[in-house]
N, C-alpha and C positions, 0 to 999 in steps of 0.2 A: 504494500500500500504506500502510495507518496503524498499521503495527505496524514499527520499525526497533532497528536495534543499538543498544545503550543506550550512548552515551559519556561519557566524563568528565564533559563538562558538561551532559548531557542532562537532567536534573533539575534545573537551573538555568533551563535553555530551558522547559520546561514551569510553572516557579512563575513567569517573568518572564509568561506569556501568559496566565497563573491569574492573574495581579496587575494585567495592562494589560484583561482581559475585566471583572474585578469594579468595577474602578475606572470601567467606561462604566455596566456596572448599576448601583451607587452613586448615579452621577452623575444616569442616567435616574430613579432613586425620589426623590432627595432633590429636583432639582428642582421639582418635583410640590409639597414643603412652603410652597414660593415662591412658585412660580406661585399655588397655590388664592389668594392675596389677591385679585390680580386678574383668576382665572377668577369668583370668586364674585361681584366688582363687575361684571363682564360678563353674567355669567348670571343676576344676582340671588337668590341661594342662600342662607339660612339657615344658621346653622352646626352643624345637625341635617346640611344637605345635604352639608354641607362634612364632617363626620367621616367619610362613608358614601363620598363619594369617594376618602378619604383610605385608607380598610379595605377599598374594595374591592378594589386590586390585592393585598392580604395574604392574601385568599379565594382568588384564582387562585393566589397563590406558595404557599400551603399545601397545597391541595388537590394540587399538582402534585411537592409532596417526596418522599416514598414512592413513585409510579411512576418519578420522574425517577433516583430513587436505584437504585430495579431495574432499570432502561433500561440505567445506566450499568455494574451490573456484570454484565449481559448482554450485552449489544453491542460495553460500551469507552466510552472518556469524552469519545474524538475528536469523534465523531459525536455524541452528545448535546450536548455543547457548542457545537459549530459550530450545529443547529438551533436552541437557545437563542439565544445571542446574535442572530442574524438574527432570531427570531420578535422578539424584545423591540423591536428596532431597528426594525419595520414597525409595530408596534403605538406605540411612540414616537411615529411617524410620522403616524400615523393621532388621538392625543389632539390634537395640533395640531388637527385636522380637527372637535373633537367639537362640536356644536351647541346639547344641551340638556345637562338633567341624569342623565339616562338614557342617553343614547347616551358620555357623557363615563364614567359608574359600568362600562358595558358593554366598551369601548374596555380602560379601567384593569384588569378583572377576564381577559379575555384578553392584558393584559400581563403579567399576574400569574403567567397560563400559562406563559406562553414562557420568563419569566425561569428558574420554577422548578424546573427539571433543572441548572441550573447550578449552584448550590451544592454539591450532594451531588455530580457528577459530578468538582467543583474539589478534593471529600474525597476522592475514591476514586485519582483522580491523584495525590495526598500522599501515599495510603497507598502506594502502586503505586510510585510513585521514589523514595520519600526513605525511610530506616532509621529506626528507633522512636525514638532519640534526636535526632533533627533534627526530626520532625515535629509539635511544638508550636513552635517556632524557623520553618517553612514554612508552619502556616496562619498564626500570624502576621503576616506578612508581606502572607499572602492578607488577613486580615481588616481589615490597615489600610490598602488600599485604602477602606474605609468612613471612616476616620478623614480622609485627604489629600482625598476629595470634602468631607468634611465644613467643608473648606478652603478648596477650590479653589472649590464650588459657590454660597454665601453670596455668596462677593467677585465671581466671574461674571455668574451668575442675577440679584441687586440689579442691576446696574448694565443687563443686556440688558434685564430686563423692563420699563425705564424708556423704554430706548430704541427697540428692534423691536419689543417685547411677546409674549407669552408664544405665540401660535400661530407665528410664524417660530422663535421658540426651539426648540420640540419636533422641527421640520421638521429642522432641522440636525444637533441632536443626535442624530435616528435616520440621518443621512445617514451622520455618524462613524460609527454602529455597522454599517455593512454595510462600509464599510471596512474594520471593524476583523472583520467575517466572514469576508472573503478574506483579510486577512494571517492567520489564524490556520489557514485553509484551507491552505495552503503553507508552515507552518512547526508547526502543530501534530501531534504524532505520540505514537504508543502505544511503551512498551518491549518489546521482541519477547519477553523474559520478567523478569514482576514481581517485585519483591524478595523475598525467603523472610527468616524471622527464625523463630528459635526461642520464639518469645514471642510468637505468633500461630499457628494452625495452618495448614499451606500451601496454597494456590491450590488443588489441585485436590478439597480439603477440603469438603462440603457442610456447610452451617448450614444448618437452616429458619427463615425468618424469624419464625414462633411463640418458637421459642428465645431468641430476639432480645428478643420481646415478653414473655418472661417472667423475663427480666432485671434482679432490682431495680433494680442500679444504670442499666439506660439508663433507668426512669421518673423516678429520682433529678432524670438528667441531663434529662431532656424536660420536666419541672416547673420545675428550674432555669433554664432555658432561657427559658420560657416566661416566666419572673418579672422576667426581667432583660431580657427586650425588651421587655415591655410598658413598662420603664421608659424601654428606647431610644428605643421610636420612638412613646412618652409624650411624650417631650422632647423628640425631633426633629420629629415631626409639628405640635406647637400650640405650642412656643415661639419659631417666628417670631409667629405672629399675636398669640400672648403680648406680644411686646415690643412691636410694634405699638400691639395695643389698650391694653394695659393700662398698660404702662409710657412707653409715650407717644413711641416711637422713628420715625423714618419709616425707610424701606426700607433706605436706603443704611449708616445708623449700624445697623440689625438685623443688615445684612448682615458688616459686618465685627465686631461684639462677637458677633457667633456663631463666628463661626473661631477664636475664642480657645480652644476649648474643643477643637474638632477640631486645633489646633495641636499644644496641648500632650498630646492622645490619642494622635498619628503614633507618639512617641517612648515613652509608655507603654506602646501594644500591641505596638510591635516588642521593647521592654523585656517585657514580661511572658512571652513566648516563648521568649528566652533563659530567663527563671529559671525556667520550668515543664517545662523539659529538665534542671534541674539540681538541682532541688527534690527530697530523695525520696519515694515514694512513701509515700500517707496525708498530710501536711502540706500538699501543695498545695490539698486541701478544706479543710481548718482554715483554712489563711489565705483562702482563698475567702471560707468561710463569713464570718470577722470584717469581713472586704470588704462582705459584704452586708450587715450592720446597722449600717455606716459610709456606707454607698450613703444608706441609711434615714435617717438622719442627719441628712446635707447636704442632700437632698431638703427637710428641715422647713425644715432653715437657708436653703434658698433662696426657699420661700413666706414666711417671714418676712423677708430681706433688705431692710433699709432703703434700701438706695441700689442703681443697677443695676452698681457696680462689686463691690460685695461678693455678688450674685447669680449675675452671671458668675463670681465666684472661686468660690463653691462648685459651678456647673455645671460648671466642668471639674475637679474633686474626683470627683464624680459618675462624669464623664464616664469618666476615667483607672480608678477603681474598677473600674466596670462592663466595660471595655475589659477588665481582667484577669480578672475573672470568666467571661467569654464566649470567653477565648481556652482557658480549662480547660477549658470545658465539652463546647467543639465539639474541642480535640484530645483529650480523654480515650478517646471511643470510639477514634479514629486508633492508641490504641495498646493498645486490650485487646480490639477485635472483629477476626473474623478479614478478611483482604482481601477474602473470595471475599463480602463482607455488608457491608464498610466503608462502601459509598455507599448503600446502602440504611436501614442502621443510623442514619449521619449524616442521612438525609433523614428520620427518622424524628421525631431531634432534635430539629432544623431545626423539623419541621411545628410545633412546640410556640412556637419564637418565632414563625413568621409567623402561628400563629394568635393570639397577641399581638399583631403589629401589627394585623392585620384588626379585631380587638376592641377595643384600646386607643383610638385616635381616636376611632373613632366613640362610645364609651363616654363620653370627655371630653367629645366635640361636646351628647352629650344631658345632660352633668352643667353644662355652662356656661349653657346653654341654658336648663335647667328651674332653674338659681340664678340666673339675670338678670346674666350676665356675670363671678360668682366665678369663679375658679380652685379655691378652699379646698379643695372635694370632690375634684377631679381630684389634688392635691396629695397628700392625706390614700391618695386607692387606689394611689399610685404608690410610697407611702411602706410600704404593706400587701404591694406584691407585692415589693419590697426585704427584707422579712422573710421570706418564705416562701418565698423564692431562697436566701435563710442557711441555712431551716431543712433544706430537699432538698437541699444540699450534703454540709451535718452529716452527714445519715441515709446519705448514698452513700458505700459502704466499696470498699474497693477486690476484696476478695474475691468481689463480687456481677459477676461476670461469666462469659464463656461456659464454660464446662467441658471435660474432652476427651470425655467420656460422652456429650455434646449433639452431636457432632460425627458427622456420616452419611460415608460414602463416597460419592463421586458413582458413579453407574449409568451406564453407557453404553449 
């Protein structure tokens, strides 16, 4: 049975295996940033080729946000999870294995599949055990898992791919994750009944997801979303190779002045979640928002940074900024859409940043490319969608959400 009595700690047990599942997906995307140095010298790839590998698995994970989010609060979040992680973990498996540049783009783009019901299913579990005042305090948590890979994978990934090189890599890493499919097979479980709050309307409450979509504030939030990943996984995706080419670093020194930034983000995101539970309501946009043309900011201060220590201080400026922005964004819906739409709504969001990363790389790949190795232009759009993440914060009021008039009886 995957529906049990909810206990004391039962909410505790479902964030700790929301926290050890995202931290293997993390692990599995970022390495990928690493690895492309030397899939690309293997395959002899272009850095055209190289963004298009990079955006393809953000194809798959977008495309797959909206049903994976329906899945979840049709079914439950057990089962959508449990096929997730395992699908990513075979697909893992299988980029080790990839041979060309096509078969590696194809590989990536059904990795992209499998990953992406998990996100939105990992929402619908928050919304499902945790009370409206804890659940920015719990994705949190969820979401820095991306920050401790951001860590953990730099100091690893540099030093394996040196040594086994990047196809035994992959091989292992998807080996962890079927491990990590049965431990979550025999301790992962549903609440036999979801939380009620007066400040959502209850479970057996129908929303149509049109309702959903005509919701200023969730386009607010799917624009903002979208502006602030493309910044993430702007920076995450081409500034190892950044450092590299441009700044003249070999693998091992990339690897570790990249964790600086993921270090000091651990303790910001899990920081921003306590004070976005404690913030009141209206003010956590505003300071969003000045968050975002601070983002904007440091961004220029880092294409211009004279030395690569003052570069690194503004990327994790950056990094911490954007960490608070993205913790508002994705728990905002957590606490104004109802449960019976929460993972649906959130994969909605969601679709907005991974169609950011899918776009972002490969947009870089062909702006470095067509300027003969500038950064300038890539800098200059990262620093554009930093403003326009400020501006759809601004605009998102907090009274633009579901109604009780929008709200159907469910039919039996």
């Amino acid at each position: 049975m995957s529906k049990v009595v909810q206990s004391k700690n039962f909410k505790y047990i479902v964030l700790a295996l929301l926290f050890l599942g995202w931290c293997l997906g993390n692990l599995d995307r970022f390495v990928m940033n690493y690895a492309i140095v030397g899939i690309t010298q293997d395959l002899g790839l272009s850095a055209s080729a190289q963004g298009i590998i990079l955006s393809s698995f953000f194809l798959g994970y977008a495309i797959m946000q909206i049903p994976g989010g329906a899945l979840a609060d049709r079914f439950g979040y057990r089962k959508v999870i449990l096929v997730s992680v395992f699908a990513w973990s075979i697909f893992t498996i299988l980029t080790g294995s990839a041979w060309s540049l096509f078969s590696l783009i194809f590989v990536r783009f059904l990795f992209g599949i499998g990953e992406g019901s998990f996100f939105p299913s990992g929402s619908k579990a928050i919304a499902t055990t945790f009370p409206i005042n804890q659940r920015s305090s719990a994705m949190s948590i969820m979401l820095a898992s991306g920050a401790i890979m951001g860590v953990v994978t730099p100091i690893l990934t540099s030093q394996a791919l040196e040594t086994i090189g990047w196809r035994p890599l992959f091989y292992i890493i998807g080996a962890v994750g079927i491990l990590v499919t049965i431990l979550m097979f025999f301790l992962l479980r549903e609440p036999a009944q979801p939380l009620q709050s007066a400040a959502v309307p209850a479970p057996k409450e129908k929303v149509p997801f049109k309702v959903v979509l005509k919701t200023p504030m969730i386009w607010n939030l799917f624009i903002g979303y979208f502006s602030i990943y493309a910044v993430n996984w702007g920076l995450q995706s081409w500034m190892p190779t950044y450092m590299v080419n441009v700044r003249g670093l070999d693998m091992t020194q990339m690897g570790l002045l990249s964790a600086i930034p993921a270090v000091i983000s651990i303790f910001t995101m899990l920081l921003s979640g306590y004070i976005l539970d404690r913030i009141p309501a209206g003010k956590d946009r505003i300071i969003a928002s000045v968050f975002g043309i601070c983002v904007a900011l440091f961004l220029y201060l880092m294409s211009t940074a004279g030395s690569i220590a003052m570069f690194i201080t503004h990327q994790t400026i950056v990094t911490a900024l954007a960490g608070f922005i993205s913790t508002l964004i994705i728990s905002k819906s957590l606490k104004t859409m109802p449960e019976t739409v929460v993972a649906t709504a959130n994969g909605f969001i969601n679709t907005g940043a991974q169609l950011a990363g899918f776009l972002t790389p490969m947009l870089i790949g062909f702006l470095v490319e067509a300027s003969g190795g500038s950064y300038t232009a890539a800098f200059v759009m990262l620093i554009a969608f930093a403003v326009i993440c400020s501006a759809s914060l601004m605009l998102s009021r907090r009274s633009d959400k579901i109604k009780p008039t929008d709200i159907q009886p469910t039919t039996v």
